[in-house]
Backbone atoms as SQL, in Angstrom:
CREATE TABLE atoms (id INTEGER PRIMARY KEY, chain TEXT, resi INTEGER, resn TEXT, atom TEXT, x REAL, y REAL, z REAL);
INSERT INTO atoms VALUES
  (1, 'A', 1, 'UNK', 'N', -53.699, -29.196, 25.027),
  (2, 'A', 1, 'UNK', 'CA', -52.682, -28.904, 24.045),
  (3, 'A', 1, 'UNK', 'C', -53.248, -28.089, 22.897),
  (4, 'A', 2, 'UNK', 'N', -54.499, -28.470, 22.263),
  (5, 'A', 2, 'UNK', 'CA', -55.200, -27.629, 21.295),
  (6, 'A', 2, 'UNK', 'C', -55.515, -26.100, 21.033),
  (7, 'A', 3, 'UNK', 'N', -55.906, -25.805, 22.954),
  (8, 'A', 3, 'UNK', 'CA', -56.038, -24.701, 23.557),
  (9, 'A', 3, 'UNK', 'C', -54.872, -23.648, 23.591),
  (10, 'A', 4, 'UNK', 'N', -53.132, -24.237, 24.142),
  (11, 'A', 4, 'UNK', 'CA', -52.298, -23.754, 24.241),
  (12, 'A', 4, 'UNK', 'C', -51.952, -23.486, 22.922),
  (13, 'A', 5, 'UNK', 'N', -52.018, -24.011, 22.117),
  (14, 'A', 5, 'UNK', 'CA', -51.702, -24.213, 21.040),
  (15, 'A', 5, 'UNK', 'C', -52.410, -23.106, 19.838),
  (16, 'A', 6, 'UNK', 'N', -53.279, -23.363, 20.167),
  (17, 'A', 6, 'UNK', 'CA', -54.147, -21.487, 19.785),
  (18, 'A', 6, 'UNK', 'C', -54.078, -20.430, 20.186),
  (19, 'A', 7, 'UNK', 'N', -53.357, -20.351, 21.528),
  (20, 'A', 7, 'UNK', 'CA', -53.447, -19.370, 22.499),
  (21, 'A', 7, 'UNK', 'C', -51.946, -18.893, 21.923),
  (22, 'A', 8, 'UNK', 'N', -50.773, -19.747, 21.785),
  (23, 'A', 8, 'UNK', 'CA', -49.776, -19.578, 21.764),
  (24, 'A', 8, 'UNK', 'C', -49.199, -19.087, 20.345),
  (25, 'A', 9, 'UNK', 'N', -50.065, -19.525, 19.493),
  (26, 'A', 9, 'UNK', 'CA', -50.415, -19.049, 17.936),
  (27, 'A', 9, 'UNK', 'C', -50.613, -17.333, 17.699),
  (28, 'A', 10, 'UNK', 'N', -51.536, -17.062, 18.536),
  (29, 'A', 10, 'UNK', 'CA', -51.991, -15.691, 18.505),
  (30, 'A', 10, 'UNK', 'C', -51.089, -14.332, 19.712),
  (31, 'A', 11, 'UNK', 'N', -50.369, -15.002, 20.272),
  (32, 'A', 11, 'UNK', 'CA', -49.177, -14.027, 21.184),
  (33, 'A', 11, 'UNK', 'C', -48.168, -13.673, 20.076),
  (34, 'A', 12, 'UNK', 'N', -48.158, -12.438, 20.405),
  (35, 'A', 12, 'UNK', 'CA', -47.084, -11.987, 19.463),
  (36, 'A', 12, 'UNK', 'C', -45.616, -12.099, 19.920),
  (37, 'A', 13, 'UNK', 'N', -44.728, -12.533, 19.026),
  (38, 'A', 13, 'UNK', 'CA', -43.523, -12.771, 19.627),
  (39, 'A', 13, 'UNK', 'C', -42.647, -11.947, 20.504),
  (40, 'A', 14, 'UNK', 'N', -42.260, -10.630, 20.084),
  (41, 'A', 14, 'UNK', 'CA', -41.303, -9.929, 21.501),
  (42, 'A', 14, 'UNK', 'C', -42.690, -8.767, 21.401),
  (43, 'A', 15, 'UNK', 'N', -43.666, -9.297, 22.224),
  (44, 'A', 15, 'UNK', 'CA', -44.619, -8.052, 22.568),
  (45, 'A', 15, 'UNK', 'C', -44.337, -6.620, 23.179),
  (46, 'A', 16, 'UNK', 'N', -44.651, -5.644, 22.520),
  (47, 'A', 16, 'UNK', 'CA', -43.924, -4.576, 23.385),
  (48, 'A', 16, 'UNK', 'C', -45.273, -3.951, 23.837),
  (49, 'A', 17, 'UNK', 'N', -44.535, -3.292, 25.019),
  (50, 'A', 17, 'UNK', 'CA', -45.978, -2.941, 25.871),
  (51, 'A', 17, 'UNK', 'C', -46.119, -1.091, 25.215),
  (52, 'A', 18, 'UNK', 'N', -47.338, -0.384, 25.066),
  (53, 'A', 18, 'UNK', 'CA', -47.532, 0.387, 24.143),
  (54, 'A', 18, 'UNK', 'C', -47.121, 0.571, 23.113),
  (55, 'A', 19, 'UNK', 'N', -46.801, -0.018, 22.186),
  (56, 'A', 19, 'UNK', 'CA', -46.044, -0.544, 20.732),
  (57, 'A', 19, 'UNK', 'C', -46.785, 0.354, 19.629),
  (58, 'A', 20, 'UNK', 'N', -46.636, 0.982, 18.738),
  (59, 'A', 20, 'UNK', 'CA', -47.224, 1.519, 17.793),
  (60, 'A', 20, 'UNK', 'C', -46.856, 0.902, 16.552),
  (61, 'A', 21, 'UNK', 'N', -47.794, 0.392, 16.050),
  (62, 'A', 21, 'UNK', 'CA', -47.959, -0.282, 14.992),
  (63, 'A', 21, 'UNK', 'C', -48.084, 0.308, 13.444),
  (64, 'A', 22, 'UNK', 'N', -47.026, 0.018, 12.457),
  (65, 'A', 22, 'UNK', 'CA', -47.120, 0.743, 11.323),
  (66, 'A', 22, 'UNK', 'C', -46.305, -0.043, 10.144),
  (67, 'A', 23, 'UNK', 'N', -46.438, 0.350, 9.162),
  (68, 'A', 23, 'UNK', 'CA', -45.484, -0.579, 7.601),
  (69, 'A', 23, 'UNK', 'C', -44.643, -0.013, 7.846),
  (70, 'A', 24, 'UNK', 'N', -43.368, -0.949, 7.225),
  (71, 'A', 24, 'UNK', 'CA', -42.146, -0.816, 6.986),
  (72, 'A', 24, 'UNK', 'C', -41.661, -1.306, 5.610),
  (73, 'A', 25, 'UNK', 'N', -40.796, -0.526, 5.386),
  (74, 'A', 25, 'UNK', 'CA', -40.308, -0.698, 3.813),
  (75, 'A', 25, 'UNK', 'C', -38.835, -1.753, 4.449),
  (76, 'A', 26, 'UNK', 'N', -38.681, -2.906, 3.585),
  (77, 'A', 26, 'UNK', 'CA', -37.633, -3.233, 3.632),
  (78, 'A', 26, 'UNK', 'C', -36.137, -2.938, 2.668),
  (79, 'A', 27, 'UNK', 'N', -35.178, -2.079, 3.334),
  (80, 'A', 27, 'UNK', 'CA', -34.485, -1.682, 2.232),
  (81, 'A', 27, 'UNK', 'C', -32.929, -2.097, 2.061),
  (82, 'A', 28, 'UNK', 'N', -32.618, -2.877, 2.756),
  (83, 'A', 28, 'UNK', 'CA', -31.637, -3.654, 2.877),
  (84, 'A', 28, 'UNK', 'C', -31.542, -5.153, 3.510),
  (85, 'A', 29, 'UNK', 'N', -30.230, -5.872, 4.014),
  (86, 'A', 29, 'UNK', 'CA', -30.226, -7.054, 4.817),
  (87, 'A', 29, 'UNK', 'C', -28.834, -6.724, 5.776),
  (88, 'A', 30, 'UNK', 'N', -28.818, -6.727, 6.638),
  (89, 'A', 30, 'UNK', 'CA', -27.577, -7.417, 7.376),
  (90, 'A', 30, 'UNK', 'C', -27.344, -8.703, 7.351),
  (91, 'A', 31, 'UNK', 'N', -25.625, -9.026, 7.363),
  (92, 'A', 31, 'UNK', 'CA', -25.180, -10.160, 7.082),
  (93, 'A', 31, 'UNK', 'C', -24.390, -10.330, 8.138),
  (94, 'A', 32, 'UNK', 'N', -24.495, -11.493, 8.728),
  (95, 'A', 32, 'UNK', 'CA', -23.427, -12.184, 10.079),
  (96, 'A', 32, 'UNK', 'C', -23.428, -13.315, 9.964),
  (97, 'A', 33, 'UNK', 'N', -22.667, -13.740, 10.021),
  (98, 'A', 33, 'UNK', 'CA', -22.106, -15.330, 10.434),
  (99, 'A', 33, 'UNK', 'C', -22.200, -16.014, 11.698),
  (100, 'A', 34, 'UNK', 'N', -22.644, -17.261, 11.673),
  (101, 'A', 34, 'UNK', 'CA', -23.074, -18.053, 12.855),
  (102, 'A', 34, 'UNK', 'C', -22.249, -19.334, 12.634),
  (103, 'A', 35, 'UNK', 'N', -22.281, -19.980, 13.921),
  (104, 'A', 35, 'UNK', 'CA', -21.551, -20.983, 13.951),
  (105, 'A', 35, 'UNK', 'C', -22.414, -22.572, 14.096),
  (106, 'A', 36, 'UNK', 'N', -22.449, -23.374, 14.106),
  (107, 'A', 36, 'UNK', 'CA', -23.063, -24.752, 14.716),
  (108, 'A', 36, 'UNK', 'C', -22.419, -25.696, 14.173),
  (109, 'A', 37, 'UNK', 'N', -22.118, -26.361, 15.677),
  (110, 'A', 37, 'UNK', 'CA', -20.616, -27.072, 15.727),
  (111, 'A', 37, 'UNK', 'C', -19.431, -27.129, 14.653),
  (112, 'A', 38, 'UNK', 'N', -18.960, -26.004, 14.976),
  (113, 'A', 38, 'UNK', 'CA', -18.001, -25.481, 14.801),
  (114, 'A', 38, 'UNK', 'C', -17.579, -24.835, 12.635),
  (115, 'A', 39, 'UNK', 'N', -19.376, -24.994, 12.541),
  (116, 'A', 39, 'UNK', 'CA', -19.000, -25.002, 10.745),
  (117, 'A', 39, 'UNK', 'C', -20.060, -23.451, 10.471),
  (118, 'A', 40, 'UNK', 'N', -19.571, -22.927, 9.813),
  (119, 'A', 40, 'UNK', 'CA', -19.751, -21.499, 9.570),
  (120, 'A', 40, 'UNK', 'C', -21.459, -21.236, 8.484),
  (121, 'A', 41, 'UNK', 'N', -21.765, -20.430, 8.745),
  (122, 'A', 41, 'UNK', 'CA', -23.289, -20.627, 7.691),
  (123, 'A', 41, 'UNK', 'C', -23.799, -18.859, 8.012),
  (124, 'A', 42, 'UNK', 'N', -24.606, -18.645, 7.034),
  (125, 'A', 42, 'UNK', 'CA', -24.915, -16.737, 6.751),
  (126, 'A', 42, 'UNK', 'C', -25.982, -16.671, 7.573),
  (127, 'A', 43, 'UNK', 'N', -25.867, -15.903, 7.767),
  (128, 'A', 43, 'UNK', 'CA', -27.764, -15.505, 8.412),
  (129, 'A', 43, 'UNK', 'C', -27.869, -13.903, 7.884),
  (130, 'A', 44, 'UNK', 'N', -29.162, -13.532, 8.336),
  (131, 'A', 44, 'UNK', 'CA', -29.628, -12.303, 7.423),
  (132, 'A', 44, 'UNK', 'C', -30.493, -11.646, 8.232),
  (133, 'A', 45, 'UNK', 'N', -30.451, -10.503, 8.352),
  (134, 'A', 45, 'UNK', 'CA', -31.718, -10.045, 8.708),
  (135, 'A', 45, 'UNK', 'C', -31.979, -8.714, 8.055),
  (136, 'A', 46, 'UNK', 'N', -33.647, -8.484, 8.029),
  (137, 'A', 46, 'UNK', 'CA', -34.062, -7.458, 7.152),
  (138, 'A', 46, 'UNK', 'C', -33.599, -6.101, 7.841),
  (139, 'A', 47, 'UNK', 'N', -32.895, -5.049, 7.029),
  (140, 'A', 47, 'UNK', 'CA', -32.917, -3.428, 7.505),
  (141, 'A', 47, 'UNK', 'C', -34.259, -2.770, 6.886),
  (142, 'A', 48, 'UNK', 'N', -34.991, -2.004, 7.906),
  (143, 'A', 48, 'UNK', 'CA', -36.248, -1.441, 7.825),
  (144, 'A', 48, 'UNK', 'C', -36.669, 0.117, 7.629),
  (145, 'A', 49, 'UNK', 'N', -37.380, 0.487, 6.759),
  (146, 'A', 49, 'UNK', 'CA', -37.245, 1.859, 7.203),
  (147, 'A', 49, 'UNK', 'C', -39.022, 2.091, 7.097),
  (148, 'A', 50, 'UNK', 'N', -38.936, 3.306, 8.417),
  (149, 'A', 50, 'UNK', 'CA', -40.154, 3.278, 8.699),
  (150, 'A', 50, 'UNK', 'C', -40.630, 5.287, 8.950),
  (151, 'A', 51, 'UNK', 'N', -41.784, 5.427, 9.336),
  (152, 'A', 51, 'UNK', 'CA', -42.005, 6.689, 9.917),
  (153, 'A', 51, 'UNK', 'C', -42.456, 7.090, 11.396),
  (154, 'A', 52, 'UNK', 'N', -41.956, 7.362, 11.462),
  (155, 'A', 52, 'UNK', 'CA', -42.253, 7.675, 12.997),
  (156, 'A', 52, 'UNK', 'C', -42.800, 9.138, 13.325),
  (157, 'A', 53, 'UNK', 'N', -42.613, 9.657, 14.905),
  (158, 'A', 53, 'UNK', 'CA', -43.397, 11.134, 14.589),
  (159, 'A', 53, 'UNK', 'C', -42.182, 12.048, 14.556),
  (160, 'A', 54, 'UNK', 'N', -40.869, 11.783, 14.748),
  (161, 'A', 54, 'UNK', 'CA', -39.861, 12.143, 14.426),
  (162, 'A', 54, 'UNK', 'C', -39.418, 12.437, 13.116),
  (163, 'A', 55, 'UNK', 'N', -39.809, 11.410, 12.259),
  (164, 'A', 55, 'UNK', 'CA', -38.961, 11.521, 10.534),
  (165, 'A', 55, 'UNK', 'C', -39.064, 9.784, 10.408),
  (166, 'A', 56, 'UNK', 'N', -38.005, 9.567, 9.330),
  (167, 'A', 56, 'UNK', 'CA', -37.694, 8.214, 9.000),
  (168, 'A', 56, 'UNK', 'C', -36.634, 7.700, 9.869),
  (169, 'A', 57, 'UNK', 'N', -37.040, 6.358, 10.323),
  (170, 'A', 57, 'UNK', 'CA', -36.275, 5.856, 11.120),
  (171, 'A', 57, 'UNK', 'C', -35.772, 4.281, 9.816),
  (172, 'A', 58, 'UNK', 'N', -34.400, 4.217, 10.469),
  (173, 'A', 58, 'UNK', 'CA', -33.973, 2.986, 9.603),
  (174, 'A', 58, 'UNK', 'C', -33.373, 2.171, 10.918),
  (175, 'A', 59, 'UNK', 'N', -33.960, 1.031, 10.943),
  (176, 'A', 59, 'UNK', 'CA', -33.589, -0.049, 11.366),
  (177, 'A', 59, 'UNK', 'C', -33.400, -1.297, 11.321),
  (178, 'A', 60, 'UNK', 'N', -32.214, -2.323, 12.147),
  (179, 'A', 60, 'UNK', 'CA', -32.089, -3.582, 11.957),
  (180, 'A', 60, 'UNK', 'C', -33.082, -4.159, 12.748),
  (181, 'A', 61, 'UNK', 'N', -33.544, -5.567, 12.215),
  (182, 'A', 61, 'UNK', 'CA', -34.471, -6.068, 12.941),
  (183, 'A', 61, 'UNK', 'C', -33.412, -7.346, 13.628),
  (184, 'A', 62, 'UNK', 'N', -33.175, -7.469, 15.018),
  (185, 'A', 62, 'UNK', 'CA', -32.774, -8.017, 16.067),
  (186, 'A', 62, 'UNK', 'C', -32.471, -9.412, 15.737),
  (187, 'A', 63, 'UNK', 'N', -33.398, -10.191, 14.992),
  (188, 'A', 63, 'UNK', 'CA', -33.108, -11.692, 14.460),
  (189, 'A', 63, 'UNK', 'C', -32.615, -11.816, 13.656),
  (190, 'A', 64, 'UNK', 'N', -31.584, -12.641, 13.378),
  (191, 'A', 64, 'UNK', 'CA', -31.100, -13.223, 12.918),
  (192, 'A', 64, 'UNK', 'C', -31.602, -14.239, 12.415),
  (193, 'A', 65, 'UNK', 'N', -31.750, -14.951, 10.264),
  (194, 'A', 65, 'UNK', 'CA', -32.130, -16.365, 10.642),
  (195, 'A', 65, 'UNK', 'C', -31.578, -17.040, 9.300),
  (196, 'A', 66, 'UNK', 'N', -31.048, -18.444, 9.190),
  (197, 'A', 66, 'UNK', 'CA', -31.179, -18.633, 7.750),
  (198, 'A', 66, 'UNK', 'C', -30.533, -17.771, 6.415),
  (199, 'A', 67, 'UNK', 'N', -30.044, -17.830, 5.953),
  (200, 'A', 67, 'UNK', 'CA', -30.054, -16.800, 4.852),
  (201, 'A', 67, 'UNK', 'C', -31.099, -17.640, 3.688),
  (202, 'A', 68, 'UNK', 'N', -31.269, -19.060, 3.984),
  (203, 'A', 68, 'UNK', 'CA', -31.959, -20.094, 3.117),
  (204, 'A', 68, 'UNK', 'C', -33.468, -19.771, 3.292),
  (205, 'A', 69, 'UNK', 'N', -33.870, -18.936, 4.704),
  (206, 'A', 69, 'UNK', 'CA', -34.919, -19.414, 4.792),
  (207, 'A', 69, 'UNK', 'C', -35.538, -17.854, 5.037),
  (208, 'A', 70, 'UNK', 'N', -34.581, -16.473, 4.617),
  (209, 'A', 70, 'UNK', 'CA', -35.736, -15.293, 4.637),
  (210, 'A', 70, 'UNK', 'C', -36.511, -15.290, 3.221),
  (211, 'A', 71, 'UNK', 'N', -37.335, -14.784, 4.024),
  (212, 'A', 71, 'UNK', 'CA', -38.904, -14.804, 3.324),
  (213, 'A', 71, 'UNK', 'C', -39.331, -13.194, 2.733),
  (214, 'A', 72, 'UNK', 'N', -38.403, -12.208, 3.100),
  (215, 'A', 72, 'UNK', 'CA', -38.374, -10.937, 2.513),
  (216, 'A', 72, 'UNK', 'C', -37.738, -10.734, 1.446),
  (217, 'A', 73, 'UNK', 'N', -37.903, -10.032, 0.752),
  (218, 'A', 73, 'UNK', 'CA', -36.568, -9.179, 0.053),
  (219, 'A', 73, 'UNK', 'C', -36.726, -7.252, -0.351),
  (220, 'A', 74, 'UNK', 'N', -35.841, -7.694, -0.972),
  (221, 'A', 74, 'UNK', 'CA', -35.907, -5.509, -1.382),
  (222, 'A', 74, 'UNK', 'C', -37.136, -5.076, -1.263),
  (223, 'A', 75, 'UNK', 'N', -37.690, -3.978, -1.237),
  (224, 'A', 75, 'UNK', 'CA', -38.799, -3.149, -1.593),
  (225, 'A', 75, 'UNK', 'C', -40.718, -4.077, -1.094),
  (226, 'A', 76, 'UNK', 'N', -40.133, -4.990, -0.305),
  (227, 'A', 76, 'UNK', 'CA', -41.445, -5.510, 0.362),
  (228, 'A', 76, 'UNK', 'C', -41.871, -4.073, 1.503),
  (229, 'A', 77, 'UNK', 'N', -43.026, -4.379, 1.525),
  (230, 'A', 77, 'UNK', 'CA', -43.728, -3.626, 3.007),
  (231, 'A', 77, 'UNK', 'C', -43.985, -4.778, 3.812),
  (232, 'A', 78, 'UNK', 'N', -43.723, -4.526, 5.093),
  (233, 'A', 78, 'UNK', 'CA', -43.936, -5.701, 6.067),
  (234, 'A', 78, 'UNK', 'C', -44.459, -4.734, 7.065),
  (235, 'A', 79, 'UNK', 'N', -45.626, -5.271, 7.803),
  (236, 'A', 79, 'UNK', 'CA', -45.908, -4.906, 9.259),
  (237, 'A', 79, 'UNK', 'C', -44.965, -4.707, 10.593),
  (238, 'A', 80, 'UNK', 'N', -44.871, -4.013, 11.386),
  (239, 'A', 80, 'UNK', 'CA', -44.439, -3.858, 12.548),
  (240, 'A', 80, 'UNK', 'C', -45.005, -3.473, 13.729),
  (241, 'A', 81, 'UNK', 'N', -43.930, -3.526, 14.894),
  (242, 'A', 81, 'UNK', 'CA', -44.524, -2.920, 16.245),
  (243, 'A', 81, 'UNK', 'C', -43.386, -2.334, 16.580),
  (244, 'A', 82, 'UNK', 'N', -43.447, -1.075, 16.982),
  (245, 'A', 82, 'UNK', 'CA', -42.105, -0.673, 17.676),
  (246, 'A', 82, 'UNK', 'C', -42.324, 0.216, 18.856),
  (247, 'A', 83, 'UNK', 'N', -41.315, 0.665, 19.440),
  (248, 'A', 83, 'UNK', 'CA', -41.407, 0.897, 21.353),
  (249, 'A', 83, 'UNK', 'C', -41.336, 2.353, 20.670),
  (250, 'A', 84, 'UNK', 'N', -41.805, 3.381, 21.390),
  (251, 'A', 84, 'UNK', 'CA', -42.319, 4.736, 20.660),
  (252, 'A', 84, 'UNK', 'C', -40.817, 5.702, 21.440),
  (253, 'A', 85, 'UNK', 'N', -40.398, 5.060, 22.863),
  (254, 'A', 85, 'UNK', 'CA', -39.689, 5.308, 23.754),
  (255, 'A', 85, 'UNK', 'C', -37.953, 5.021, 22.485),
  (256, 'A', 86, 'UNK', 'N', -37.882, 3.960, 22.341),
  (257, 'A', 86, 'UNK', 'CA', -36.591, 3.087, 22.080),
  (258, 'A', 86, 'UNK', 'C', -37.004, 2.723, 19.725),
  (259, 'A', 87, 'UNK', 'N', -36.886, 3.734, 19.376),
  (260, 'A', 87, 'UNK', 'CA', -37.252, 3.594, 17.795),
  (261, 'A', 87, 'UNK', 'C', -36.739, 2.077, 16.876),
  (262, 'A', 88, 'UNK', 'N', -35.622, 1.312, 17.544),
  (263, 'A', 88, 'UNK', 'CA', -35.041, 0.607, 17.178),
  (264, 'A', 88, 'UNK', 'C', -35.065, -0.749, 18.057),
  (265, 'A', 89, 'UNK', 'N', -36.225, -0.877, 18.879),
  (266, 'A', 89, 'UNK', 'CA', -36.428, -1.776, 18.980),
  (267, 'A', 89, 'UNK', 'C', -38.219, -1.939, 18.614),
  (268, 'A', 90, 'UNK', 'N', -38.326, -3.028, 17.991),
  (269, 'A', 90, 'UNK', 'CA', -39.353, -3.704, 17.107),
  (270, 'A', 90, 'UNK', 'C', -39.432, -5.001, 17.103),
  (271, 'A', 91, 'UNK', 'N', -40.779, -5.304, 16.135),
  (272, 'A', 91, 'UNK', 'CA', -40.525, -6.909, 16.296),
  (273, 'A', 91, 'UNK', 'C', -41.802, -6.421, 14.678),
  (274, 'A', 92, 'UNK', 'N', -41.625, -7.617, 13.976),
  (275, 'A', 92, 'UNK', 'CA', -41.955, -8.115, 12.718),
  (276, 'A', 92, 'UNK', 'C', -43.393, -8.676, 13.057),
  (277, 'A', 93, 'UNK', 'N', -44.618, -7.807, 12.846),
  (278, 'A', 93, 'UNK', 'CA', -45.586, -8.782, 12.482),
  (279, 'A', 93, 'UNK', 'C', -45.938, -10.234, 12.085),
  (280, 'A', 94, 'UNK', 'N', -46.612, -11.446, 12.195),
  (281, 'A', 94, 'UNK', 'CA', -46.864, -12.178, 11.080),
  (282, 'A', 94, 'UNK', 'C', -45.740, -12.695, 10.873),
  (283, 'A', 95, 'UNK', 'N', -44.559, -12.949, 11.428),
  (284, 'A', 95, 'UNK', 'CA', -43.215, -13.583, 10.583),
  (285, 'A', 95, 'UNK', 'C', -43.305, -15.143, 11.077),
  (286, 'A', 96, 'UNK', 'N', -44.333, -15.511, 11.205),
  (287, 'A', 96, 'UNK', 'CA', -44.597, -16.886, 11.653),
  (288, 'A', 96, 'UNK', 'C', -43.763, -17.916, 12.340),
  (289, 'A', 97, 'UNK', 'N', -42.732, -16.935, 13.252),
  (290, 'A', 97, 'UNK', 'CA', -41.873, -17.591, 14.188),
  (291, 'A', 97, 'UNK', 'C', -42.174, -18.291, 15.065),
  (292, 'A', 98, 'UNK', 'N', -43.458, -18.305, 15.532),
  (293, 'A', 98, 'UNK', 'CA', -44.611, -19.139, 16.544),
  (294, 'A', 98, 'UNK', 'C', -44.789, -20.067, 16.059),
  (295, 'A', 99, 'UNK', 'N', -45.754, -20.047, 14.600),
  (296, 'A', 99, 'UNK', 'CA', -46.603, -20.902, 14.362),
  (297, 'A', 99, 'UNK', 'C', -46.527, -22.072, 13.721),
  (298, 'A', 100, 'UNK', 'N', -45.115, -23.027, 13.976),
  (299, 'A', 100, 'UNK', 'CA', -44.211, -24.181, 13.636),
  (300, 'A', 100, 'UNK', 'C', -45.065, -24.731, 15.339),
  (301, 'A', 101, 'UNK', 'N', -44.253, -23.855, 16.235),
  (302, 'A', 101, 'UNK', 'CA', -44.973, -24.938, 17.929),
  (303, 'A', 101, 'UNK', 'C', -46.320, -24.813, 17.723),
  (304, 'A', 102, 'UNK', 'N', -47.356, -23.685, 17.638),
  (305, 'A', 102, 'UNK', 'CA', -48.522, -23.962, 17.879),
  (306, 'A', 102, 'UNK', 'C', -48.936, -24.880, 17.134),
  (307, 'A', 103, 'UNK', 'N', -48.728, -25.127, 15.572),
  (308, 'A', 103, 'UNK', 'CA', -49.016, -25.999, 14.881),
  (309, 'A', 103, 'UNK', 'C', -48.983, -27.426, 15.164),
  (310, 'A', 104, 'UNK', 'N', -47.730, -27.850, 15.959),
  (311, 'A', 104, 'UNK', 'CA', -47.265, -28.946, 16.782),
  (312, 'A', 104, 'UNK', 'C', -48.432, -29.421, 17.601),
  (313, 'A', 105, 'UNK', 'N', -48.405, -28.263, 18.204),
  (314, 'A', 105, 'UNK', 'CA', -49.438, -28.907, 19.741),
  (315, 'A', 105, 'UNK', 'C', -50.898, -29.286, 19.147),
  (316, 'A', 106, 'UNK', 'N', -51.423, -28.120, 18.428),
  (317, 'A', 106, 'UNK', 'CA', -52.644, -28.385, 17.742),
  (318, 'A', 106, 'UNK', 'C', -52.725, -29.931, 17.364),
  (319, 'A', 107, 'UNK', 'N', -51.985, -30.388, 16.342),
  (320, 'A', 107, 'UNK', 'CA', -51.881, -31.536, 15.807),
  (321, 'A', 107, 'UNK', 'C', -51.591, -32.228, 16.624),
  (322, 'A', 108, 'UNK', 'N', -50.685, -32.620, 17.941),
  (323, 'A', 108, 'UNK', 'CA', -50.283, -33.373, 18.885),
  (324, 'A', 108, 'UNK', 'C', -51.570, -33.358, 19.736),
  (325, 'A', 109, 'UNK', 'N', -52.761, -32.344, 19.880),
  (326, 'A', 109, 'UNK', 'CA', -53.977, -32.655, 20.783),
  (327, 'A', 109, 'UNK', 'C', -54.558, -33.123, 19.916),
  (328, 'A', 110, 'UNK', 'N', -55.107, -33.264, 18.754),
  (329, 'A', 110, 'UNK', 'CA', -56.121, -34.017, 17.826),
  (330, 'A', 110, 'UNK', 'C', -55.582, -35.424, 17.756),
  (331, 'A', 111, 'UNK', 'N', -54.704, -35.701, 17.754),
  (332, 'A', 111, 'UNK', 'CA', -53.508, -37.175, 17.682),
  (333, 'A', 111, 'UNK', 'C', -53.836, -37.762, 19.049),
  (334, 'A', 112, 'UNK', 'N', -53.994, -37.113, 19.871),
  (335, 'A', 112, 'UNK', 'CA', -54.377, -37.900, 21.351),
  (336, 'A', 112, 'UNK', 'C', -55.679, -38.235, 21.288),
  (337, 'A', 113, 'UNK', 'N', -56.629, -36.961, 21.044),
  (338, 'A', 113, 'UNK', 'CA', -57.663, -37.362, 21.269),
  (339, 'A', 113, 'UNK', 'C', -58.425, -38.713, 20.236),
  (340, 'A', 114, 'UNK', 'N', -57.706, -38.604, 18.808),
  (341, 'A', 114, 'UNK', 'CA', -58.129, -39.938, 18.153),
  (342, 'A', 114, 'UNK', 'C', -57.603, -40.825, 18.622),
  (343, 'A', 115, 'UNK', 'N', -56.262, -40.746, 19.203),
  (344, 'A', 115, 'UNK', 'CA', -55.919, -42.319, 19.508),
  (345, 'A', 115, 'UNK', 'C', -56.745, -42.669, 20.766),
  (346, 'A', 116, 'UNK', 'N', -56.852, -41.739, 21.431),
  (347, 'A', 116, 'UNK', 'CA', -57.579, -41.818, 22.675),
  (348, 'A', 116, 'UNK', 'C', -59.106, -42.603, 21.911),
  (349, 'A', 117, 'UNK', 'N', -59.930, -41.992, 21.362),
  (350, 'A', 117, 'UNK', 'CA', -61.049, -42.478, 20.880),
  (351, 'A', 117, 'UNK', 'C', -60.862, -44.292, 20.119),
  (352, 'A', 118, 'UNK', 'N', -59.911, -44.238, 19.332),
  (353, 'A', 118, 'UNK', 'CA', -59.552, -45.640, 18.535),
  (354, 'A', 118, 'UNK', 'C', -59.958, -46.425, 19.929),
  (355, 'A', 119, 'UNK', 'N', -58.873, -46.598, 20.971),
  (356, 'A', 119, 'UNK', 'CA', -58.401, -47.219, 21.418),
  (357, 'A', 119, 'UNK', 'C', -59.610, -47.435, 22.950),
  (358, 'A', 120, 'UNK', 'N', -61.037, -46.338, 22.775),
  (359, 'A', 120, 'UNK', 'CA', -62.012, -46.447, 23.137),
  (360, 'A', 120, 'UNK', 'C', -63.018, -47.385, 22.435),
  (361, 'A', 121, 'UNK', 'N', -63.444, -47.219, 21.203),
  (362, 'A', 121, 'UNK', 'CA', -63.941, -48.135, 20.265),
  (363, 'A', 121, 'UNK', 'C', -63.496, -49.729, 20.040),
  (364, 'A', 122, 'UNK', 'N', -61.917, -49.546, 20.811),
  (365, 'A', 122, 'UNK', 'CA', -61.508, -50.894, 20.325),
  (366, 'A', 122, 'UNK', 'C', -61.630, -52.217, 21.311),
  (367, 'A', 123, 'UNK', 'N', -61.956, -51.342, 22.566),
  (368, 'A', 123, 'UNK', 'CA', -62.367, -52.321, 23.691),
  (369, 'A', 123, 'UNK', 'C', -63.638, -52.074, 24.242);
């Protein structure tokens, strides 16, 4: 679990295969509405603008999350990856969408292995 758990930490979330990596200015949000069971709540996601070998590209970033819980706002630079083929599809560096499970498992293998040990010592 410790192992997966590191391993799974360091995969990047929608990996794109030859991805070119560069900052992005954040210069807006999209706003949509979501549902869960049946009661209405905002979500947000950052609009990006970036350079490419074309010019400036402006794009939405695909997730949706929270409006409580983005972690951007106006005029941040954030990391990216984007498909060199498809300009508007990307994925967010670092947005620590992983590292809630890896964190889990990490802590869920150290938790075994002490109880495992206690419960060696104790007989």
């Amino acid at each position: 679990m410790i192992i997966s758990g590191f391993f799974l930490g360091k995969r990047p979330k929608g990996k794109i295969k030859d991805g070119i990596y560069t900052d992005a200015l954040v210069i807006d949000f999209a706003f949509k509405t979501s549902y869960m069971k049946k009661v209405p709540y905002n979500t947000v996601s950052p609009v990006v603008e970036f350079n490419t070998e074309n010019g400036k590209v402006n794009a939405v970033y695909p997730f949706f999350i929270h409006e409580d819980y983005i972690k951007f706002k106006r005029g941040d630079v954030i990391k990216i990856c984007y498909d060199k083929n498809n300009t508007n599809k990307f994925h967010i560096e670092n947005d620590n969408s992983k590292s809630n499970i890896s964190l889990m498992l990490v802590l869920f293998g150290i938790f075994i292995i002490l109880a495992d040990a206690l419960l060696f010592l104790q007989y």
